[in-house]
N, CA, C and O atoms as CSV, one atom per row, in Angstrom:
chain,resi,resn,atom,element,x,y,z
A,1,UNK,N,N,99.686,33.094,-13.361
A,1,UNK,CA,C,98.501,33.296,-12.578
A,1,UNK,C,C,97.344,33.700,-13.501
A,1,UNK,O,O,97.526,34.269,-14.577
A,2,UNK,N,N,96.464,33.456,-13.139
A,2,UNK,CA,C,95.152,33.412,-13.808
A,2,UNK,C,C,94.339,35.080,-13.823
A,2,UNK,O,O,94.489,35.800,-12.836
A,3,UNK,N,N,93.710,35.444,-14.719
A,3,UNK,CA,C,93.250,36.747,-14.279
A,3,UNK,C,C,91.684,36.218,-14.002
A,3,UNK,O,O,91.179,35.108,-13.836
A,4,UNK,N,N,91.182,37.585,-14.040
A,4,UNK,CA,C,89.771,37.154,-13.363
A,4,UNK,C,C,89.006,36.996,-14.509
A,4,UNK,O,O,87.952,36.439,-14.203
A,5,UNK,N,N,89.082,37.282,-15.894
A,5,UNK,CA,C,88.552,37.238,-17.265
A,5,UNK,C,C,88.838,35.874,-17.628
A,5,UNK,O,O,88.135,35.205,-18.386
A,6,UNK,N,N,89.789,35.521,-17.120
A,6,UNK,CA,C,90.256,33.827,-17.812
A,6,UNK,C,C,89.379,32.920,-16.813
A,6,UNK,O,O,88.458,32.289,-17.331
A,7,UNK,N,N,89.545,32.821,-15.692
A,7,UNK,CA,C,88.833,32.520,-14.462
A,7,UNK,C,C,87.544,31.907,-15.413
A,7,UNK,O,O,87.371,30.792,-15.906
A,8,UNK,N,N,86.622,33.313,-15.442
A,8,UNK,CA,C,85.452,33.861,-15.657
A,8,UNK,C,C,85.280,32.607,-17.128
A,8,UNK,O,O,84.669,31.561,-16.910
A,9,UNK,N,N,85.619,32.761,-17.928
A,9,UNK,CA,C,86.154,31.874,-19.677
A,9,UNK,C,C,86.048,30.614,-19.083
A,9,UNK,O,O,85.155,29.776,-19.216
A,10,UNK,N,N,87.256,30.575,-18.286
A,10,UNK,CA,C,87.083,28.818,-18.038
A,10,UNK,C,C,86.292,28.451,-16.930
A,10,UNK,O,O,86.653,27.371,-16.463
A,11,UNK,N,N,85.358,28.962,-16.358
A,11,UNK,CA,C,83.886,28.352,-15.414
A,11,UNK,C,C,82.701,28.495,-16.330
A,11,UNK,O,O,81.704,27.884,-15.947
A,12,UNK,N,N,82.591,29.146,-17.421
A,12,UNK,CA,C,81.921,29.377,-18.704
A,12,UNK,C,C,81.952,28.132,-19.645
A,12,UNK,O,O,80.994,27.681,-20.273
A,13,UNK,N,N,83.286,27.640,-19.622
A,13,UNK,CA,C,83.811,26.547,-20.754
A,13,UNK,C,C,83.141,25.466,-19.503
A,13,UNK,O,O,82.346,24.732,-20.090
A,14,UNK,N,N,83.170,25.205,-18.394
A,14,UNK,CA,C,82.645,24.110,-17.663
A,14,UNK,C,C,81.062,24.493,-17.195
A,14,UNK,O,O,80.426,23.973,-16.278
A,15,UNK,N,N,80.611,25.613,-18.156
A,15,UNK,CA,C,78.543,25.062,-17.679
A,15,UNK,C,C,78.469,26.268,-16.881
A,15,UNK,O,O,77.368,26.803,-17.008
A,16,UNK,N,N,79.328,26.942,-16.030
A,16,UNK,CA,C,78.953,28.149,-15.190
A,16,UNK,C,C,78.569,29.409,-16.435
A,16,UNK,O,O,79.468,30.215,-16.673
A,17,UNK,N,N,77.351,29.533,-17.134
A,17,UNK,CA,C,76.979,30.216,-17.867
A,17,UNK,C,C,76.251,31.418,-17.750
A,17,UNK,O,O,75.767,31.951,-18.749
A,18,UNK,N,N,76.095,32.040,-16.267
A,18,UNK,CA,C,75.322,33.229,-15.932
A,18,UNK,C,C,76.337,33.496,-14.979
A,18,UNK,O,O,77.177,32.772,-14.445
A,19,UNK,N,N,75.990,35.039,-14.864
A,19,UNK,CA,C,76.352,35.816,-13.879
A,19,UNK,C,C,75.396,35.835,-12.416
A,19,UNK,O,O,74.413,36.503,-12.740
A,20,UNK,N,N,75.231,35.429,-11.012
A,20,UNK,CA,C,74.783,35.599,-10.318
A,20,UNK,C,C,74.994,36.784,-9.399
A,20,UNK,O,O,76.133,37.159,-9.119
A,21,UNK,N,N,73.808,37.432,-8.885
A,21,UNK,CA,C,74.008,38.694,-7.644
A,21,UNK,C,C,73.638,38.335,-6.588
A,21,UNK,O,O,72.810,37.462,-6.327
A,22,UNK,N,N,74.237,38.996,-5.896
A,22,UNK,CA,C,73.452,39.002,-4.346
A,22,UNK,C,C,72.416,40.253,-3.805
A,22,UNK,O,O,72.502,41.479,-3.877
A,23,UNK,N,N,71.463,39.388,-3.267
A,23,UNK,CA,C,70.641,40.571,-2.332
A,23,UNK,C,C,70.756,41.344,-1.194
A,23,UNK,O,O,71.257,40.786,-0.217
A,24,UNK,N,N,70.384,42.595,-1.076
A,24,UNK,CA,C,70.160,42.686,0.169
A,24,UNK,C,C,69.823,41.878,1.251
A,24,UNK,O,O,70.110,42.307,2.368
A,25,UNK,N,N,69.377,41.001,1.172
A,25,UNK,CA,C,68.783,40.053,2.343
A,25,UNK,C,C,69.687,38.870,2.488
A,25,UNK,O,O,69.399,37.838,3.094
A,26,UNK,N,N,70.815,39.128,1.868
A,26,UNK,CA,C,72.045,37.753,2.386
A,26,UNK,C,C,71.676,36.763,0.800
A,26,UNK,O,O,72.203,35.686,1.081
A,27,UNK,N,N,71.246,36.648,-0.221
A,27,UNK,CA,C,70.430,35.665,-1.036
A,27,UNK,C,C,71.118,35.639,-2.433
A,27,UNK,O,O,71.697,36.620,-2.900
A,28,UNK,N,N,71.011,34.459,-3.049
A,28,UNK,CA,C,72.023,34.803,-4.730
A,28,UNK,C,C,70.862,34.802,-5.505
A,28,UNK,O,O,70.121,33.828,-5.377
A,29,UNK,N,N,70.481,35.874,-6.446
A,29,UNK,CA,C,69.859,35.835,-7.389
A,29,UNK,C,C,70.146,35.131,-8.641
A,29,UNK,O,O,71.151,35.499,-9.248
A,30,UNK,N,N,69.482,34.240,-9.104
A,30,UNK,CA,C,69.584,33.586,-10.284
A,30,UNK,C,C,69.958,34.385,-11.620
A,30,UNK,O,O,69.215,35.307,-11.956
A,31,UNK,N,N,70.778,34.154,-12.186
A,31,UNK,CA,C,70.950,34.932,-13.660
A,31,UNK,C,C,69.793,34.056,-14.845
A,31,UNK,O,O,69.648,34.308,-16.041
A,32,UNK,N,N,69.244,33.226,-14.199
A,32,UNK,CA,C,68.867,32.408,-15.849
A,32,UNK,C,C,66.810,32.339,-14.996
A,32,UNK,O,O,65.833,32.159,-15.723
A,33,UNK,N,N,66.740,32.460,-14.016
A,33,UNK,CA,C,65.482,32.179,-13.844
A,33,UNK,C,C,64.856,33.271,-12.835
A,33,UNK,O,O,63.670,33.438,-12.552
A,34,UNK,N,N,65.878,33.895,-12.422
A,34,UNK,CA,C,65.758,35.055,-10.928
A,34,UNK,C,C,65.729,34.795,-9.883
A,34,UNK,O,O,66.268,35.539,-9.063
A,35,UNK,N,N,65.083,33.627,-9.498
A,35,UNK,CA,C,64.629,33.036,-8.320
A,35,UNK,C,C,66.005,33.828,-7.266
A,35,UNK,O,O,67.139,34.293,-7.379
A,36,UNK,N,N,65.320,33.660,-6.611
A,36,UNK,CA,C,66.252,33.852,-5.194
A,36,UNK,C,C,66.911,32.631,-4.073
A,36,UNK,O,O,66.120,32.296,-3.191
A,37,UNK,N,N,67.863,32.165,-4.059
A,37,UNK,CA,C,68.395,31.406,-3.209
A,37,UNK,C,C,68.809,31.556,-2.038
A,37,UNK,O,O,69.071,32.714,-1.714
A,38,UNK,N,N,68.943,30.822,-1.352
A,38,UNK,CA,C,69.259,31.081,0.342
A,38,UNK,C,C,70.681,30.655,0.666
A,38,UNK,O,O,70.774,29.477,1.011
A,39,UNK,N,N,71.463,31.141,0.641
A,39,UNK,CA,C,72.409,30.987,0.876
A,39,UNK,C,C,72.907,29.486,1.472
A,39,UNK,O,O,74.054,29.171,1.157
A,40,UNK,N,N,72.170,28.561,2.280
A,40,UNK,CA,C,72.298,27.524,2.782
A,40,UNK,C,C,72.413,26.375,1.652
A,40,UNK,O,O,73.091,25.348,1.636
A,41,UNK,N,N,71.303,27.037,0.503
A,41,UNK,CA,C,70.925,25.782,-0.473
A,41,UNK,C,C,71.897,25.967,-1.946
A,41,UNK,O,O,72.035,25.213,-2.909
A,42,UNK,N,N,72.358,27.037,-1.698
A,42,UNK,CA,C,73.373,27.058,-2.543
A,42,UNK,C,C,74.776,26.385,-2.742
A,42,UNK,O,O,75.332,26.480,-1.648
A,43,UNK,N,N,75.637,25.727,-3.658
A,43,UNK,CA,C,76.674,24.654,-3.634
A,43,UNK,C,C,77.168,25.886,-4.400
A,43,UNK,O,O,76.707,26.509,-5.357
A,44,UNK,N,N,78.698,26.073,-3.352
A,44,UNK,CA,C,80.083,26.676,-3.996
A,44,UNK,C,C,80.857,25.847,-4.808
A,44,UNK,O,O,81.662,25.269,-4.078
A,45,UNK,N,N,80.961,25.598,-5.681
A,45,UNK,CA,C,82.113,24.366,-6.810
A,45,UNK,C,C,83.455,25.138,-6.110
A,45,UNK,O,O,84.230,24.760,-5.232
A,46,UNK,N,N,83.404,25.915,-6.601
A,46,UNK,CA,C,84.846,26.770,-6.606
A,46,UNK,C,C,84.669,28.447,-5.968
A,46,UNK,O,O,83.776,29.294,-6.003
A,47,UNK,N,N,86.326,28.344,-5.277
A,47,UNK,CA,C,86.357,29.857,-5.080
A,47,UNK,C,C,87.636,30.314,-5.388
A,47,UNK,O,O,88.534,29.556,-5.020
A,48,UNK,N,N,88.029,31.493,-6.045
A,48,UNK,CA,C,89.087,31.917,-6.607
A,48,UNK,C,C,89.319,33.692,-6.328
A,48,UNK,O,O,88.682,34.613,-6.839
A,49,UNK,N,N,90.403,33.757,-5.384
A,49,UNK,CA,C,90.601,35.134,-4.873
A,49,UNK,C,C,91.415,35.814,-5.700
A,49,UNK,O,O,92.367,35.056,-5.888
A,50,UNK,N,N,91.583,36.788,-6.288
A,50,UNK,CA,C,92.216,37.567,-6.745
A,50,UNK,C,C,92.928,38.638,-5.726
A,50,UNK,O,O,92.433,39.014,-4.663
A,51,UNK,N,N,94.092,39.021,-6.223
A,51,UNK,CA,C,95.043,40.239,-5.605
A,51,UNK,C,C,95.804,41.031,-6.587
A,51,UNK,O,O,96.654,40.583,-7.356
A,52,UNK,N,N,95.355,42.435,-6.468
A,52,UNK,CA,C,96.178,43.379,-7.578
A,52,UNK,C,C,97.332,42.977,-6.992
A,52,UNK,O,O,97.521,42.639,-5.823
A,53,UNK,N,N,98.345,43.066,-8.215
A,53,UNK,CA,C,99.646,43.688,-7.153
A,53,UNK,C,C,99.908,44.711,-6.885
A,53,UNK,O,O,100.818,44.731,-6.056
A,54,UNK,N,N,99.601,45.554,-7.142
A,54,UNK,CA,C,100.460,46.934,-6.382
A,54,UNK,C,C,99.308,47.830,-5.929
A,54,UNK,O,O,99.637,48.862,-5.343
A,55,UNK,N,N,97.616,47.520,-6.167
A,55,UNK,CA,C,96.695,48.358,-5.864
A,55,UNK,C,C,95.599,47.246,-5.167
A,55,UNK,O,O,95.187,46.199,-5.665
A,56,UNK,N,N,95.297,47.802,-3.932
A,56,UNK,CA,C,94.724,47.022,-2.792
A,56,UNK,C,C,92.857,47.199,-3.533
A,56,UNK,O,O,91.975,46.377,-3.283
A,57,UNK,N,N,92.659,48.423,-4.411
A,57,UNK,CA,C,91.341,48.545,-5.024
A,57,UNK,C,C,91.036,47.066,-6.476
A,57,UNK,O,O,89.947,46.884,-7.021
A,58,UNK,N,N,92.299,46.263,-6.765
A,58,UNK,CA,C,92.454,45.192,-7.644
A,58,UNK,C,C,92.089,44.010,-7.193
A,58,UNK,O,O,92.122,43.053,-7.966
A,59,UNK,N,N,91.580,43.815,-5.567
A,59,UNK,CA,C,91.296,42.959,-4.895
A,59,UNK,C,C,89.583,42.262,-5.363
A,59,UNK,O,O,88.722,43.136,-5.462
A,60,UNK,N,N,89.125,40.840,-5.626
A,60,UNK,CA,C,88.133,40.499,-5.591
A,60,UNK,C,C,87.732,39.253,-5.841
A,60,UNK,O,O,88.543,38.562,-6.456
A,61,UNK,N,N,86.433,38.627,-5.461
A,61,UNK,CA,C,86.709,36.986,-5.155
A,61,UNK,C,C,85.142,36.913,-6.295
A,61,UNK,O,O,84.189,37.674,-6.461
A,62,UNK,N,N,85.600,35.413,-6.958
A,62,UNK,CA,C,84.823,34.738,-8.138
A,62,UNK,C,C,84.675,33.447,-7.069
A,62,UNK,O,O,85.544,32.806,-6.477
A,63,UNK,N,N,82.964,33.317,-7.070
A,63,UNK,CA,C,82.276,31.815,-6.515
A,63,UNK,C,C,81.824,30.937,-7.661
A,63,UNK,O,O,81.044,31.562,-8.379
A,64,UNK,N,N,81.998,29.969,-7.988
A,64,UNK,CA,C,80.932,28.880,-8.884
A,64,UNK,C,C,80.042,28.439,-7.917
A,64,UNK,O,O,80.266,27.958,-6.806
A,65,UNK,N,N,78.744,28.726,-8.634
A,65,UNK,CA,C,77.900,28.135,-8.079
A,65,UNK,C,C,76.971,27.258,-8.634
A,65,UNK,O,O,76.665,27.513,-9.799
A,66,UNK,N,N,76.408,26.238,-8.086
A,66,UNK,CA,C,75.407,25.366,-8.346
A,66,UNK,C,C,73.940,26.205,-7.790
A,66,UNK,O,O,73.924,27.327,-7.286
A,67,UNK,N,N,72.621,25.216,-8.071
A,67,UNK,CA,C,71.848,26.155,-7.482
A,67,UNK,C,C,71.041,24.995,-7.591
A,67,UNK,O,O,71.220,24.071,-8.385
A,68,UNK,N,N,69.585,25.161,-6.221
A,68,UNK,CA,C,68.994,23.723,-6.346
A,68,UNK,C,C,67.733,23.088,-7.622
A,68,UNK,O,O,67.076,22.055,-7.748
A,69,UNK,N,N,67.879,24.301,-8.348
A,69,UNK,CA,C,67.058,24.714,-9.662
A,69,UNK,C,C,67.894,23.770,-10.678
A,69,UNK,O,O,67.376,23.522,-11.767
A,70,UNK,N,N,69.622,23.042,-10.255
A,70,UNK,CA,C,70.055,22.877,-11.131
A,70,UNK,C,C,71.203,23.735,-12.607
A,70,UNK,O,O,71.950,23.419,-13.533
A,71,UNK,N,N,70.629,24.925,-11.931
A,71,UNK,CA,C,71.181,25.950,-12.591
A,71,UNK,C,C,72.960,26.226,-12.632
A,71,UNK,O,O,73.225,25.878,-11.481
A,72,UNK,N,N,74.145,26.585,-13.180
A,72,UNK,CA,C,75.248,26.914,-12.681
A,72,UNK,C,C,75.775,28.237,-13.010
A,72,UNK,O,O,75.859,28.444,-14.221
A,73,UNK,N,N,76.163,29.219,-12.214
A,73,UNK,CA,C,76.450,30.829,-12.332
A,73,UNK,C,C,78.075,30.592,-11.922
A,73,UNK,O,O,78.832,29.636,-11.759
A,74,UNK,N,N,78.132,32.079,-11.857
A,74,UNK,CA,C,79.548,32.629,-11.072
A,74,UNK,C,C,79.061,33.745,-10.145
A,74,UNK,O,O,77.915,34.083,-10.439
A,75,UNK,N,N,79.579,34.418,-9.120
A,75,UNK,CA,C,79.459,35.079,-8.526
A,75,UNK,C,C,80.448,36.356,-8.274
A,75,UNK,O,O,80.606,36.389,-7.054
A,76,UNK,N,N,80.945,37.076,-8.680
A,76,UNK,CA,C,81.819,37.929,-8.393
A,76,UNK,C,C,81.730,39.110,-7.421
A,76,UNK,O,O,80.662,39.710,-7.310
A,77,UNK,N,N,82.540,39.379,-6.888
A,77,UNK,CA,C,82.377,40.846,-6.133
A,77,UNK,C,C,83.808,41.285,-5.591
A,77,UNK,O,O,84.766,40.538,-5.393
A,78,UNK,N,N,83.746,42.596,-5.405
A,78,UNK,CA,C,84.708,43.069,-5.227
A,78,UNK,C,C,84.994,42.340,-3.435
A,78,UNK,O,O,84.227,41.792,-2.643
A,79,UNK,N,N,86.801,42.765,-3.367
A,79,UNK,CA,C,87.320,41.741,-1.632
A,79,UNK,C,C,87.576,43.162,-1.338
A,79,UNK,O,O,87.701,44.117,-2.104
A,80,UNK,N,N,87.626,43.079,0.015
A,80,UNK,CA,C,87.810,43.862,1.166
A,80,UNK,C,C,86.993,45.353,1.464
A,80,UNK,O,O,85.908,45.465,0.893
A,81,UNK,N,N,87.257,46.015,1.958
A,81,UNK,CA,C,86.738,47.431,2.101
A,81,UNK,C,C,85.532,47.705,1.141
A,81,UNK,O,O,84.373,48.014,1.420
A,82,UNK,N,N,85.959,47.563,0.283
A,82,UNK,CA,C,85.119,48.056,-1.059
A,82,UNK,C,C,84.496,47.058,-1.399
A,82,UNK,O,O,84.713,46.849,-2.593
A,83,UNK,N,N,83.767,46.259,-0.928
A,83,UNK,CA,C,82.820,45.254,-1.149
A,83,UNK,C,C,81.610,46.049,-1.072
A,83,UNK,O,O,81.705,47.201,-0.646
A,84,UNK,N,N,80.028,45.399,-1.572
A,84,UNK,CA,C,79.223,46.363,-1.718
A,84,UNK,C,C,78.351,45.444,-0.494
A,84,UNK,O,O,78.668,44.297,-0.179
A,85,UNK,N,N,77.396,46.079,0.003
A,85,UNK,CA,C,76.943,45.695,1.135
A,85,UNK,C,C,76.065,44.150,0.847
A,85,UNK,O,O,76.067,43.087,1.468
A,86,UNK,N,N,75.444,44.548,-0.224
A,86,UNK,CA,C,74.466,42.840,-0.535
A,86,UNK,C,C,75.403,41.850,-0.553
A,86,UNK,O,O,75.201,40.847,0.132
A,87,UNK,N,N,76.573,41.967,-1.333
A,87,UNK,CA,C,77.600,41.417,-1.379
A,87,UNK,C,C,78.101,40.646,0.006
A,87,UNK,O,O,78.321,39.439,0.108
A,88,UNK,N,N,78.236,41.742,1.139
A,88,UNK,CA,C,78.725,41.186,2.249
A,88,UNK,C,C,77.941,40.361,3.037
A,88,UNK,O,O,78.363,39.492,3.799
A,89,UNK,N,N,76.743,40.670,2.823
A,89,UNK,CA,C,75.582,39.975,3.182
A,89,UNK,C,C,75.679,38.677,2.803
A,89,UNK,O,O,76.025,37.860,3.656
A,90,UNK,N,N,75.410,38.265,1.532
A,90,UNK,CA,C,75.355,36.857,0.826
A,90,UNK,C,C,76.710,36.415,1.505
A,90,UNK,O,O,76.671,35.191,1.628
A,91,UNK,N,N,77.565,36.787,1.858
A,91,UNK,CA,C,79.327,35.846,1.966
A,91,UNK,C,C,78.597,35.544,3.357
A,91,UNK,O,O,78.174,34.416,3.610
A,92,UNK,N,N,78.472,36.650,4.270
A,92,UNK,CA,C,78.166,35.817,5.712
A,92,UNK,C,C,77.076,35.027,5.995
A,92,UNK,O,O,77.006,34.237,6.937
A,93,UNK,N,N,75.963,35.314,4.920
A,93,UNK,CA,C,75.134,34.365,5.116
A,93,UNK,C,C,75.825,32.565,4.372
A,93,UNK,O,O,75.297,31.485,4.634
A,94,UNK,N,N,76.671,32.694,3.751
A,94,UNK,CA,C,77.396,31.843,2.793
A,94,UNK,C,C,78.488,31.331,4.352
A,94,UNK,O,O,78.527,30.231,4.903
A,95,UNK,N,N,78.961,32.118,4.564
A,95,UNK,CA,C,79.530,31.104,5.571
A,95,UNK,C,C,79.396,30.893,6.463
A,95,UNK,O,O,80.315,30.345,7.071
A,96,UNK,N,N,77.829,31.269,7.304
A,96,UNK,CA,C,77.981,31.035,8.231
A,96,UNK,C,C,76.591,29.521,8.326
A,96,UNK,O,O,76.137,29.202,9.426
A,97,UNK,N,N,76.281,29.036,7.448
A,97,UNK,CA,C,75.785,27.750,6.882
A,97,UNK,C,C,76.726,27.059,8.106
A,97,UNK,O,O,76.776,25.835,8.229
């Protein structure tokens, strides 16, 4: 199984070369230009969940993203409980497209 550092290496080795955040307002911030995206116009390549095994705080999900700038990031954040609120924001605005 893959960790989240290797993950991270090999979406790096394929062009995903920034780190992206999310806003308060549901939105992915650009790592390479800032801009702000809308969750609608954003393209997920990939999604990859992680699970500690034995500690439920080891939990957390990596997005590839495209962006309509052309741009390609990753997205990380912690899964479940302990997700941070911008975080939860951007996923429901992310799925509910």
């Amino acid at each position: 199984m893959e960790t989240i550092l290797e993950a991270i290496d090999r979406l790096r080795a394929l062009g995903y070369d920034m780190e992206m955040s999310a806003t308060p307002e549901g939105r992915l911030r650009c790592g390479v230009c800032d801009e702000e995206i809308e969750a609608a116009a954003a393209a997920v390549d990939e999604i990859v969940r992680f699970e500690g095994a034995s500690d439920p705080d080891d939990e957390a999900i990596l997005i590839a993203v495209s962006t309509p700038a052309g741009h390609r990031g990753y997205f990380v954040a912690a899964y479940g409980p302990d997700m941070a609120a911008e975080d939860v924001a951007f996923l429901q605005a992310l799925t509910a497209r």
